[in-house]
N, C-alpha and C positions, 0 to 999 in steps of 0.2 A: 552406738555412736551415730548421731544425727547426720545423713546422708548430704543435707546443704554445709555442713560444715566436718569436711572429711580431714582436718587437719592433724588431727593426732595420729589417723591410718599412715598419712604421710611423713606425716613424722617422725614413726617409726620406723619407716623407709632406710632413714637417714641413719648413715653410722654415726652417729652422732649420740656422746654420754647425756641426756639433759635430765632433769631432775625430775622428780612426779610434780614439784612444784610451778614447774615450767608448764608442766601438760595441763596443770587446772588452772594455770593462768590463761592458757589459749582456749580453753573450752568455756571458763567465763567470759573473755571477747567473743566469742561463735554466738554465746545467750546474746551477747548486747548487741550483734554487728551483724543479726542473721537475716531472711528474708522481710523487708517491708517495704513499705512505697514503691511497691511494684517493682523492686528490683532483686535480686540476690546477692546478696556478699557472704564470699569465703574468706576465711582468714585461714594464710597458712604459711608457713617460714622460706625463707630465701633459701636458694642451692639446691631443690629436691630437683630428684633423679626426674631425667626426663623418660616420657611414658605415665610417670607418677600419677592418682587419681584425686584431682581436685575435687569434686565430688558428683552427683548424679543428676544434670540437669533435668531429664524427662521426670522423675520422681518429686523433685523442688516447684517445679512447672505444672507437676499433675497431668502431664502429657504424658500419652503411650512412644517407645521409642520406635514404632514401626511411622507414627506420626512425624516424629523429628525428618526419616530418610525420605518418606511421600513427600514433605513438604520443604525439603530442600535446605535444613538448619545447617548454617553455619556460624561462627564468631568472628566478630569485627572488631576489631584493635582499634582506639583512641590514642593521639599524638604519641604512639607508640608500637613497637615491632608486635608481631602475632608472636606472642609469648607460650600461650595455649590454643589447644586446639579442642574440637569434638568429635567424638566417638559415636557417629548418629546411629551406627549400630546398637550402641548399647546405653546411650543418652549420657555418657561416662567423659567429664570435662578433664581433660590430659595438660600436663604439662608441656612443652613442644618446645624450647626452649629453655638457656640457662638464665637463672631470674637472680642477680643481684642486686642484692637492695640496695648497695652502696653506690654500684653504676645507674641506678635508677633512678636514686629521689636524694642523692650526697647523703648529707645531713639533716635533710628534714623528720621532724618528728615522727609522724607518719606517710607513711607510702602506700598510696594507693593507686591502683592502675583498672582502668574502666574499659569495658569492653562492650557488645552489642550482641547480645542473639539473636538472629532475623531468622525468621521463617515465613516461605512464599506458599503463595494460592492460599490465605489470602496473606497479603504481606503485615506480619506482623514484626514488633520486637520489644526485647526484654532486656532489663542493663544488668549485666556481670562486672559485680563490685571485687576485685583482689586486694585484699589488703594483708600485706605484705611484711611479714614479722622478721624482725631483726635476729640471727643467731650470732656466736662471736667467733668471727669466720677470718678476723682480722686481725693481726700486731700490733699495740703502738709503734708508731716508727718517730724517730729524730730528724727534722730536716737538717739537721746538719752531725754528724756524728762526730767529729772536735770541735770544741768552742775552745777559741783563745782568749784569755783576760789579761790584762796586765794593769798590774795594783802598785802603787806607790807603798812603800812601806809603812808610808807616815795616815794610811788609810786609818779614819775614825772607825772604831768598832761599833759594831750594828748598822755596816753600811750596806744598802743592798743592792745585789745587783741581777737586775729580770734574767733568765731564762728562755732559749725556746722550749714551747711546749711542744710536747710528744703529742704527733698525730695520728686519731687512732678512728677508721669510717664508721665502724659500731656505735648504737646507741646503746642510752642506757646504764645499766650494771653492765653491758659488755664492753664501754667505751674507757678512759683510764678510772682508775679510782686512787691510784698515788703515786708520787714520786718515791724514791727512797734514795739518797747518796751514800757513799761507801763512806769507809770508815776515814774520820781526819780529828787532828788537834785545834785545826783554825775557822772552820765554816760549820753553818749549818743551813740544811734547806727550810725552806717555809711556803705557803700559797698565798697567793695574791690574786684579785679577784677582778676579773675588768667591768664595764659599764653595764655589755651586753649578757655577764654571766660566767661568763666562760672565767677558768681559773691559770693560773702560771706560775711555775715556779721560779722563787728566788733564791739567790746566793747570797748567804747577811753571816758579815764576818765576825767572829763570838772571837779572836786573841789576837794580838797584836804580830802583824809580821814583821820580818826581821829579814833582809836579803844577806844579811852576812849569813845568817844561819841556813836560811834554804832558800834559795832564789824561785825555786819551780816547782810546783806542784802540781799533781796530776791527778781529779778527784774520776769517778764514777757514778753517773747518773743513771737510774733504772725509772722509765715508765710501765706502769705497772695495771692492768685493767682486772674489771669486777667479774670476767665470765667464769664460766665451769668448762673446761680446764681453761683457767689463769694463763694469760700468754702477757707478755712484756718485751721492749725496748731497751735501747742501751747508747749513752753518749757519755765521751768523754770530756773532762773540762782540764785546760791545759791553762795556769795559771803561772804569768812569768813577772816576778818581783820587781818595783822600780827603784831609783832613787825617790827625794822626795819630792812631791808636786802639790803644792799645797791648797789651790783651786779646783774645785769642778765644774765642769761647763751646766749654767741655768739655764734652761729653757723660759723663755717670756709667760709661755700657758703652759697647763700642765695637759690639757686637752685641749689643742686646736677641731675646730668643725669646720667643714668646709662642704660645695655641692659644686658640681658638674654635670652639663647635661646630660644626656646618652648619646653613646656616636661622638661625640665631639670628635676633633679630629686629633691626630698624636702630638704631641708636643703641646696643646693647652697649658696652660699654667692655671692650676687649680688652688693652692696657697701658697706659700713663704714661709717654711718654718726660721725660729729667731733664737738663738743663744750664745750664750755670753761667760767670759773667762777671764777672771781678772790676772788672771799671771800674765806673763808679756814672752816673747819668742816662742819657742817651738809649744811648749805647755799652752799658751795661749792662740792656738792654733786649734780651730775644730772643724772636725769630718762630720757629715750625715750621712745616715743610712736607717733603711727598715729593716725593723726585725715584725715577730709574730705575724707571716705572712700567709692567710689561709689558699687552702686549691683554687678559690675562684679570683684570690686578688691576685695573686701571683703572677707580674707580667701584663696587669694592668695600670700601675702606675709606677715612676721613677722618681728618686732624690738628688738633687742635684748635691755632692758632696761635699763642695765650697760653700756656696748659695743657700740652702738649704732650699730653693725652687720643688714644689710637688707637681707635675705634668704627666698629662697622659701618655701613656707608652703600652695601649694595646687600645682593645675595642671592650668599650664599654655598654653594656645592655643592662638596662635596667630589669627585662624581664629574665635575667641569669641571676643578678640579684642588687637588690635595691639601696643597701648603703655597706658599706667596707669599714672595717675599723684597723688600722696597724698600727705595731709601735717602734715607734721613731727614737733612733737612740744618736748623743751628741758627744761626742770624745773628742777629747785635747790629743796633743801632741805627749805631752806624758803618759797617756794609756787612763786618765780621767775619762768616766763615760757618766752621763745622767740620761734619765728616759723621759719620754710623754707620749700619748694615746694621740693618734691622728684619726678622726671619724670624718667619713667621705659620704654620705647623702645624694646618689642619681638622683636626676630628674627627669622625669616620666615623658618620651616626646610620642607623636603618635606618627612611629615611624613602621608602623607592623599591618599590612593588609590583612582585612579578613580570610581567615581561612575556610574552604568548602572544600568539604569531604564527602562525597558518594558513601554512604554505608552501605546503600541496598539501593537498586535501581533497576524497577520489571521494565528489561526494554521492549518487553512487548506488550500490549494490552487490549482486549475483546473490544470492538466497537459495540457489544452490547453492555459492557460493563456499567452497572449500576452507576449513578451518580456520588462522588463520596469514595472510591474506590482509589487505595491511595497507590500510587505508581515509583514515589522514590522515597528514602530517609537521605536526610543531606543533615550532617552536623556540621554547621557554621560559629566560628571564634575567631577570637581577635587575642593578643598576646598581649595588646596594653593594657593600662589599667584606666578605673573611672572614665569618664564621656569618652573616652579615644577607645574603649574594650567595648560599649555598646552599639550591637549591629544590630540594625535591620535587612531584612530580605527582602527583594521581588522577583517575580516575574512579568514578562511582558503580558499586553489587557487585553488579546487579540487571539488568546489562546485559549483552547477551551480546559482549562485547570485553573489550579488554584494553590495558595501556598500558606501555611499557618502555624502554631509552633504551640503546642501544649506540654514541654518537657522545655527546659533551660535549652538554650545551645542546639535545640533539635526540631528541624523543623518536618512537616510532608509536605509532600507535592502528592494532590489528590485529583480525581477527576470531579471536573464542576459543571460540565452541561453532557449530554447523551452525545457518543461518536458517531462519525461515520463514516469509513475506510473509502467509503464511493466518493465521498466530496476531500477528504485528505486521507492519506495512509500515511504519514508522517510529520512528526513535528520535532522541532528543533526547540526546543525552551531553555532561552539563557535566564539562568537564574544568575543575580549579580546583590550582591552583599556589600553593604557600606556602611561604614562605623561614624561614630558623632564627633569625632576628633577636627579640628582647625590647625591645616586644612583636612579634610573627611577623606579618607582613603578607601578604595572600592575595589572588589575582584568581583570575577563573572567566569561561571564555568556552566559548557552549555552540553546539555539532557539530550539525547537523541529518543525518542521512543517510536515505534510502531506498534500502527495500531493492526491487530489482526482481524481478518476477514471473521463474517460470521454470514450464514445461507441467510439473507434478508431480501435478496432482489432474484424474482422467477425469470427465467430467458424472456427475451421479448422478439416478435417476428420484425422484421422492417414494414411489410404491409400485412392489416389481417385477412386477406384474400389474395389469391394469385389467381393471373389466368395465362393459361400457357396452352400453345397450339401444336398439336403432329398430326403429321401426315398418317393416314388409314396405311395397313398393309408395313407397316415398318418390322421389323424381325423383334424379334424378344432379346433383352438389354440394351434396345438403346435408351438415350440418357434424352430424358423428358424435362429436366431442370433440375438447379440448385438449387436448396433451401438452407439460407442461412439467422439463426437466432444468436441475437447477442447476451451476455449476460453481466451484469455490473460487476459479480463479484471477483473472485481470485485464489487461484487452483485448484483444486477439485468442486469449489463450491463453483466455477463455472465451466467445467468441464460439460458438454452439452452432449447428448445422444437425441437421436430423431428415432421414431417408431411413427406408423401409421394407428389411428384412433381405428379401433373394430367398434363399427356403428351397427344399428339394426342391417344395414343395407349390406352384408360378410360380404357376399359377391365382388359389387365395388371397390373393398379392402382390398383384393388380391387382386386390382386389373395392374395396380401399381409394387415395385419393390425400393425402399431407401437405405442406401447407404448408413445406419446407424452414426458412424462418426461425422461424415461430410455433410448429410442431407442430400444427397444426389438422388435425385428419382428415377427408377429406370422402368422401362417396359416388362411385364411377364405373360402377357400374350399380344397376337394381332388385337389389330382394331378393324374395324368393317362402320363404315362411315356411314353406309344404308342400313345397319344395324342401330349404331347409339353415333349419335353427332355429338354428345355430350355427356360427361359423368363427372362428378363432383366427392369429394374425400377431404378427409382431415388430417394434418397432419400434427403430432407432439412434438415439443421441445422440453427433455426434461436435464435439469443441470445434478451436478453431482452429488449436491450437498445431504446433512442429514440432519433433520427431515426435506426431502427432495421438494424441488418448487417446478410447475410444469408452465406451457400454456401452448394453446394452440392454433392453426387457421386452416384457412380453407382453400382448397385449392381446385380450381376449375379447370378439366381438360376438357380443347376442344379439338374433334377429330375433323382434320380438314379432307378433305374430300379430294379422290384422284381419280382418274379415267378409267376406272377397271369394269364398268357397265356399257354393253354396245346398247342402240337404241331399239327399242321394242314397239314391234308393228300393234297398234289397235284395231286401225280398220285401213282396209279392208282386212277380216279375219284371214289367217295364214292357215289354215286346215289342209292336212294331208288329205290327197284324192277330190276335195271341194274346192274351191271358190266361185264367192260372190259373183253374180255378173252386173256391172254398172248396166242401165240402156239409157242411149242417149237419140237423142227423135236424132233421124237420115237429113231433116231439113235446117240442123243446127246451126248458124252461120260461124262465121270466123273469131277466138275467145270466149267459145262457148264455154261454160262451167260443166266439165263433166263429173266429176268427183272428187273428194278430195284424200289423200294420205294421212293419217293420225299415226303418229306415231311419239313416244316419249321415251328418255333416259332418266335411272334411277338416278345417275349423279346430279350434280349441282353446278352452278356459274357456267364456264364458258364448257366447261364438259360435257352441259345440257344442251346449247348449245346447237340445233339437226339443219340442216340442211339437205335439200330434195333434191334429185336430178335423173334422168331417163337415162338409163343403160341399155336396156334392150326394149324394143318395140317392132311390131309388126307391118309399120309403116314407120318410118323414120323422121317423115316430114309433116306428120297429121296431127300430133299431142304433144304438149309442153307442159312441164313440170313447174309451177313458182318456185324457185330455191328457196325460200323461205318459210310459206306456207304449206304445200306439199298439195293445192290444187292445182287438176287435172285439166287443162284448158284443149279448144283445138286450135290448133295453127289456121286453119283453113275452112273451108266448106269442104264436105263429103261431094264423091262425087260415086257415077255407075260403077268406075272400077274399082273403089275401094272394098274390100272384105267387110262382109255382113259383123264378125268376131275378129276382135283385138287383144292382142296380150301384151301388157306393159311390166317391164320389170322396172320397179323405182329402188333407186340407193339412197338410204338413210344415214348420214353420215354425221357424227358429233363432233364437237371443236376442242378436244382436246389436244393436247400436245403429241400423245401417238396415239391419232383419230379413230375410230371402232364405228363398224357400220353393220348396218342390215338392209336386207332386199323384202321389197313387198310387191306379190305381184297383182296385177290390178284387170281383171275383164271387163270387157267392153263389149257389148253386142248395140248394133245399131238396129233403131227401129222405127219404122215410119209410121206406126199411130199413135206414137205421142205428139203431143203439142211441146212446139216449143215456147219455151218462159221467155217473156222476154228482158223479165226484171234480169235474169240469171247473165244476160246479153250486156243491158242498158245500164247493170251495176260495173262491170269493168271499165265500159267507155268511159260512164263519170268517173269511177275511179284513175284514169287513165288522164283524161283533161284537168281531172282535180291534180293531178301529181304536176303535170305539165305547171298548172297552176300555181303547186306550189312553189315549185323548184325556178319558177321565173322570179318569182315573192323573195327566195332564199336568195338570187344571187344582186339582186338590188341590194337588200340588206345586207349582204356579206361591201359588196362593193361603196356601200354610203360610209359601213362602220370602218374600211380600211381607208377611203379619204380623209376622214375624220381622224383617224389615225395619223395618218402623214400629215396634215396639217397643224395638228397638235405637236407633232414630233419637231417639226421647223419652226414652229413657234417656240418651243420651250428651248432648241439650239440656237436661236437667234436671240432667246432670253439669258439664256445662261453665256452667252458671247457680251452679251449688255453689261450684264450682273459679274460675272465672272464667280459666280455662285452654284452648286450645286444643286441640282432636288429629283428626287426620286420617284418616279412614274409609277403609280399601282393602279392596276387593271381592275375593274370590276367585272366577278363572275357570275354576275347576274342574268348575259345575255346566251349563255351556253347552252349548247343542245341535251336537253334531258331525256330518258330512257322511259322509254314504259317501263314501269315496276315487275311487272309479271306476266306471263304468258300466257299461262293459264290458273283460273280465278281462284277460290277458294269454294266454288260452288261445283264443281268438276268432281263426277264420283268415279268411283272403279268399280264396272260390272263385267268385269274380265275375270278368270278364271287366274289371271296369273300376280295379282297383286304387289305388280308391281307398280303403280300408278299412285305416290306417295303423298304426304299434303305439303301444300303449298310453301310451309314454314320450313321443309326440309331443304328445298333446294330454290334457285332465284334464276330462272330463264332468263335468256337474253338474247333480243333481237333487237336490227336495225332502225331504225329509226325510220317510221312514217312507212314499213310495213306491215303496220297495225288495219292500217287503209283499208286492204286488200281480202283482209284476214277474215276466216270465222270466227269471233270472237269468243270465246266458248265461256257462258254464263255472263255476259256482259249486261249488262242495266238498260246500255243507252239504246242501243240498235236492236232488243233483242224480238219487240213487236213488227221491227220492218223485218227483219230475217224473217220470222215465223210467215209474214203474208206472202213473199216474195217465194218460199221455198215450200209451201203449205203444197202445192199443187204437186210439186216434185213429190214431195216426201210419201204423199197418197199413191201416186203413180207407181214408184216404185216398191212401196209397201205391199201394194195388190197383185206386179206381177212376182216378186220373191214368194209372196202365200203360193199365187196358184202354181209358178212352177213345183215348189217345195213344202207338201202341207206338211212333213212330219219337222220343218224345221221353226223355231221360234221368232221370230226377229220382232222389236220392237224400239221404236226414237228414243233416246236420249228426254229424260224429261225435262230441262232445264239448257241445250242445247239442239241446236240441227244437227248437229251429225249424227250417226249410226253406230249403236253401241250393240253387237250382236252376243246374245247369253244362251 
C-alpha cells in the first residue's frame, strides 16, 4: 500500500463494516489525488482514531527523517485547528485530533483541509493536501417529529401537500435515499424536486375523506439513507379532518426571488410575500410561515404571519453562504395550506479584512546570510469574493528585504541586500495587506526579526601606540596602564583577551605582565633608569570569535628617572693612599684660579643637578669654591704665614628631592717658581664686571617691561570703563629667560675606569642661568682656542712637575678639553 496514501491502513483502524468496494473506491482517489504540483494529498475517511497514521512524510518527501528533527519540521494548519501532527521521529503524519467532516466542510461536496510542512535551516515548505472522505457516521433526523395537517373533507384527490425533509450531514449514498410511510387507505407519499436539486417529500391524497368516518389520522414517516449499515429517521404526521372549505389560499408566484446585502441590519425587509382566498371569514383568513429550513438559514430570516413581510432576523454573511432557498407555506383559517419556493440571493459587500497569518517566521537571521535567504512564510486572504478577495502585499522600502508570492495566497519575506548586525541588529517589518474592494480594506501585522552576530569586525585599539611613564625602582606588580580594545560585534564574538606579542626581542616580553581579561599591564621586575630609559612591546587584542580576529599596538615605556645615584668625583682622582697635588705660584693674587672639581651624576634633570662648597679646609678664609662650577679660587693673597700644603675637602651635592652627595678632596701645595697667568686673573674680573654688566642691562629691562606693563594695564581699565566691554590680556613668551641646553657637550669622553660618565641623550643637566660665563665649558666650539692659549702655560707646568714628582704615574689632558682626565 502506497505510503503517501495510507488510507486503507487507516481505515482498517476503524471498527467500522465498509465493503471492499469502499476500499477500491478510496485507493482509486489516492491514483488521482496523490502527490503533484509540489504538494502531497492524502485521502482518508472522517472519525479515525487519534494517533492514527496518515501516511509517511520523510518517505513522500524523499527526506531522511533524522532530517525532519535537525531541521525543525513541523505542520501548520490553514483557517483551521491543528488536526494532525508530525512524528519527526519517524517522518509518520498522525491524526491529533477528532476530524469530522460534517463539522468541517457541512455539506459540501468535498472537504478539503490544507496544511504547511516547514522545515528551518534552510526555510523551506511543502503543502499537505487532506482530503477528507465521507463515512455514514450520521441518522436522518426530522426537524420536527409531529407534523399536524388539517384537511377539509371536501379536499380534491391528488392534492398535495410538501413535507419536511429529513436531514441527514452525510454525503452521497450515505445521505437519505428514501422516504417510505406506513401503511394507510387515504395517502400516498411521492418526491418532489426543488430548483437547487435537492428532493422533498409529498403528502398526495389517493381517497376521499370522510370526517364522519375518521376525523384523525395518524401516518408514519421513515427517512431512510443509502450507507452500510442503513440508519434511518422517523416523524409522525397527525392529520385532523375539517368541515368543508372550499378554497385554497394562491400564492401570486410560485417562486418569489429576492437579494439582500450582507450584514444588513435585522429587521430589513427583504420581500412581501402575496396570497389570496376567495372564501370570506375565518377560511379566508391566511397565516405565513417557513417551512424546509436548512442549518445555515435557520434564524436568519423571519415571516411576518399576517403580512407576509420577509426580514432580516440574524446576521447574514455572504461568505457562510451565498443564496438560501425556503419554502413558504400559506393556510386559511380552515386548515387550507398552499406552497412556494422563496430564493434569497446575498450580496457580496467587502466587509472582510485581509487576513495574515505567520506560518513560519526565522526570528533570527545571520548578518552573513546570503542575499535571497527567505526569513518568513505569511499566508495572506481575504474571505470576500471577486475585486474585494484580491490582495496585495507590502512592505516598507527602507528595509533591507523584500516580499513576493510564487504560490496563491503565499507570499516570502526574503533578504534583498547583505546585513549588518553593526549598523542594525533589528528590524521591525510591518507587512500590511489590502484588497481591491471600494472602499479597500487593509490589515498589517508587524515581523520582528534579529539579525544575529557573525565574527566580521577584529578588536580595534583606541590609539595604535601608547606611551606611558614609571618611575625606576618601583616594586614588581605595579600597574603600568590600561589597555582597552573595543570590538563591534556581540557576545563571544567580542569577548576580548590581551596577551603580550613574543617578538624576536623574548627579554622585553617579560619586562611586562597583562591582565588577560582587563588589559591591565603590571610590572615583573625593577627598572634601573641608568640601565634602559626605554623599552617598547606589543600588545594583542584577540576577540572570541571562530575564526578569531586579532590586532595589535605598540606600547612605549618610559622609565623616568629618580635620585638613586650620589655624584661621582673625576677629578681630582680619589685614589686610596695618593692624591693629586694642585701647585699654585706663592705670588697668586686674590680670585686666582687654582683648580677646579669635576664631578658628575648618572641620573638626569634636576637630580644632575651638583652643587660645590668647602667643608673642610686648612685655612678657612684662603679658598672658595664657585657652587656651581666646582672651581677653586683664592679668597686673598698668600701671605709668610700661610702653610706651604693645603688640604680642601669639597661636597658634591645633587638637587634631588632626598639630595646624595660626595666629598672630593683637593691638594694644594704653593710654589714660588711658577709664574703667575695672568689670563687665569684677568678672566674672572672681566667675567665679574661683565656680570655686573649684565645684571645692570637685566634690571633696566625687567623695570622698562613692567612700566609698560602698568601702563597697558590702566589703559585697557580705563578702556574697559569707556567700553564697558571686556578683553583678554595675553602675554607673549617670547621675552623669557632660556636655559643652556646642556652641561656638558656631546664631545665629552669617559677615560675613567668607572663608566659612569653616560651620553649626553641620557640625561639633561641643568644650571643657572649666566653661569655658563664662569664655566669651563667642556668641548665648547666658541671659547675653546682662547681657553687652550690662556691655559697652555698652566697645563705644561703642571704636566712636568706631576712627571717629575711621579714617573711610574701616567697623566695626560683631556683631548678636546682643559681639564685633567687622569688614566
Amino acid at each position: 500500500m502506497s505510503t503517501a496514501h495510507p488510507f486503507a491502513k487507516a481505515w482498517c483502524m476503524m471498527d467500522l463494516n465498509i465493503s471492499f468496494k469502499w476500499r477500491i473506491y478510496f485507493f482509486v482517489c489516492a491514483l488521482m489525488f496523490g502527490v503533484s504540483c509540489g504538494e502531497i494529498r492524502y485521502v482518508l475517511p472522517e472519525e479515525m482514531k487519534r494517533g492514527s497514521v496518515i501516511g509517511n512524510v520523510a518517505l513522500d518527501l524523499g527526506l531522511q527523517a533524522s532530517e525532519l528533527q535537525a531541521r525543525r519540521a513541523r505542520v501548520v494548519a490553514e483557517r483551521t485547528s491543528q488536526l494532525c501532527e508530525l512524528d519527526a521521529a519517524s517522518g509518520n503524519l498522525l491524526i491529533s485530533q477528532r476530524i469530522d467532516r460534517e463539522e468541517l466542510c457541512a455539506q459540501a461536496n468535498s472537504c478539503i483541509l490544507q496544511f504547511q510542512l516547514l522545515l528551518e535551516d534552510p526555510l523551506q515548505a511543502f503543502s499537505l493536501v487532506l482530503d477528507i472522505a465521507d463515512i455514514n457516521d450520521n441518522s436522518p433526523v426530522f426537524a420536527t417529529g409531529n407534523v399536524k395537517l388539517d384537511l377539509v373533507e371536501s379536499t380534491v384527490l391528488g392534492r398535495r401537500f410538501p413535507l419536511e425533509s429529513a436531514h441527514d450531514p452525510d454525503l452521497g449514498t450515505n445521505s437519505i435515499r428514501e422516504y417510505k410511510l406506513s401503511h394507510n387507505d387515504h395517502f400516498a407519499l411521492e418526491m418532489s424536486t426543488q430548483i437547487n436539486g435537492n428532493t422533498y417529500p409529498e403528502l398526495v391524497l389517493k381517497r376521499q375523506l370522510d370526517r364522519e368516518a375518521k376525523a384523525e389520522h395518524v401516518l408514519e414517516i421513515n427517512g431512510i439513507d443509502g450507507g452500510k449499515p442503513v440508519r434511518s429517521g422517523t416523524a409522525f404526521i397527525h392529520i385532523h379532518v375539517l368541515d368543508a372549505n372550499d378554497n385554497v389560499p394562491v400564492f401570486s408566484q410560485t417562486v418569489y426571488k429576492a437579494s439582500v446585502p450582507e450584514n444588513s441590519v435585522i429587521g430589513t425587509l427583504i420581500t412581501t410575500l402575496n396570497a389570496t382566498d376567495l372564501d370570506e371569514g375565518v377560511y379566508g383568513e391566511i397565516t405565513y410561515s417557513l417551512s424546509h429550513l436548512s442549518d445555515k438559514t435557520g434564524g436568519l430570516v423571519e415571516v411576518s404571519p399576517l403580512t407576509g413581510e420577509v426580514r432580516v432576523a440574524g446576521v447574514i454573511d455572504y461568505e457562510e453562504e451565498s443564496s438560501h432557498e425556503l419554502g413558504v407555506q400559506a393556510k386559511d383559517g380552515g386548515g387550507q395550506a398552499s406552497h412556494c419556493k422563496l430564493v434569497i440571493d446575498v450580496i457580496d459587500l467587502n466587509d472582510n479584512e485581509p487576513v495574515i497569518e505567520i506560518k513560519s517566521a526565522s526570528a533570527n537571521v545571520a548578518e552573513d546570510a546570503k542575499v535571497g535567504t527567505m526569513v518568513a512564510l505569511i499566508n495572506i486572504y481575504d474571505m470576500d469574493t471577486g475585486s474585494s478577495g484580491r490582495v496585495t502585499c507590502s512592505i516598507p522600502d527602507n528595509v533591507p528585504f523584500k516580499i513576493f508570492s510564487e504560490v496563491k495566497n503565499y507570499y516570502m519575506l526574503v533578504t534583498d541586500e547583505v546585513l549588518d548586525r553593526e549598523l542594525q541588529s533589528e528590524y521591525n517589518i510591518t507587512v500590511t495587506a489590502t484588497d481591491s474592494g471600494s472602499p479597500s480594506l487593509s490589515s498589517a501585522k508587524v515581523i520582528t526579526i534579529l539579525v544575529n552576530d557573525v565574527n566580521d569586525n577584529p578588536p580595534t585599539f583606541t590609539h595604535s601606540q601608547y606611551n606611558v611613564n614609571i618611575l625606576e625602582n618601583q616594586p614588581m606588580g605595579t600597574l603600568v596602564m590600561k589597555l582597552e580594545a573595543q570590538d563591534s560585534d556581540d557576545g563571544t564574538n567580542a569577548k576580548i583577551l590581551y596577551h603580550i606579542s613574543k617578538d624576536a626581542n623574548s627579554e622585553v616580553s617579560s619586562f611586562l605582565t597583562i591582565n588577560p581579561d582587563t588589559g591591565e599591564l603590571f610590572t615583573s621586575r625593577l627598572f634601573d633608569y641608568e640601565q634602559s630609559a626605554h623599552f617598547q612591546m606589543k600588545v594583542a587584542a584577540r576577540d572570541g570569535g571562530d575564526p578569531a580576529f586579532s590586532t595589535t599596538c605598540t606600547v612605549n615605556v618610559f622609565i623616568q628617572d629618580q635620585n638613586d645615584n650620589a655624584p661621582v668625583i673625576l677629578y681630582p682622582v680619589q685614589t686610596s693612599g695618593f692624591i693629586a697635588e694642585d701647585v699654585v705660584p706663592i705670588e697668586a693674587p686674590k680670585g686666582y684660579l687654582i683648580t677646579k672639581v669635576v664631578a658628575v651624576d648618572p641620573d638626569s634633570g634636576h637630580n644632575a643637578w651638583l652643587s660645590y662648597r668647602i667643608i673642610k679646609a686648612t685655612r678657612s678664609n684662603l679658598f672658595m669654591a664657585d657652587l656651581h662650577t666646582g672651581e677653586i679660587r683664592t679668597l686673598r693673597t698668600f701671605t709668610d704665614e700661610d702653610e706651604t700644603k693645603h688640604t680642601i675637602v669639597v661636597l658634591v651635592t645633587d638637587n634631588g628631592r632626598e639630595s646624595l652627595s660626595a666629598t672630593a678632596t683637593v691638594s694644594i701645595r704653593l710654589s714660588d717658581g711658577l709664574p703667575v697667568l695672568s689670563e687665569l686673573y684677568e678672566f674672572v674680573e672681566e667675567t665679574k664686571d661683565n656680570a655686573d654688566d649684565n645684571l645692570t642691562l637685566y634690571l633696566i629691562i625687567a623695570l622698562s617691561t613692567v612700566s609698560f606693563l602698568f601702563i597697558l594695564l590702566i589703559t585697557g581699565v580705563f578702556y574697559f570703563n569707556l567700553c564697558r566691554r571686556s578683553y583678554v590680556y595675553r602675554s607673549n613668551t617670547s621675552n623669557l629667560p632660556v636655559f643652556p641646553t646642556t652641561y656638558c657637550t656631546s664631545t665629552l669622553n669617559d677615560f675613567s675606569r668607572y663608566g659612569t660618565l653616560l651620553r649626553d641623550d641620557r640625561y639633561d643637566p641643568f644650571m643657572t642661568t649666566g653661569s655658563w660665563r664662569g664655566d669651563f665649558r667642556f668641548g665648547s666650539n666658541t671659547d675653546t682656542d682662547t681657553l687652550k692659549k690662556r691655559s697652555a702655560a698652566y697645563q705644561k707646568n703642571t704636566l712636568r712637575r706631576l712627571s717629575a714628582e711621579r714617573p711610574s704615574l701616567k697623566v695626560r689632558a683631556g683631548p678636546t678639553h682643559p681639564c685633567y682626565v687622569i688614566k
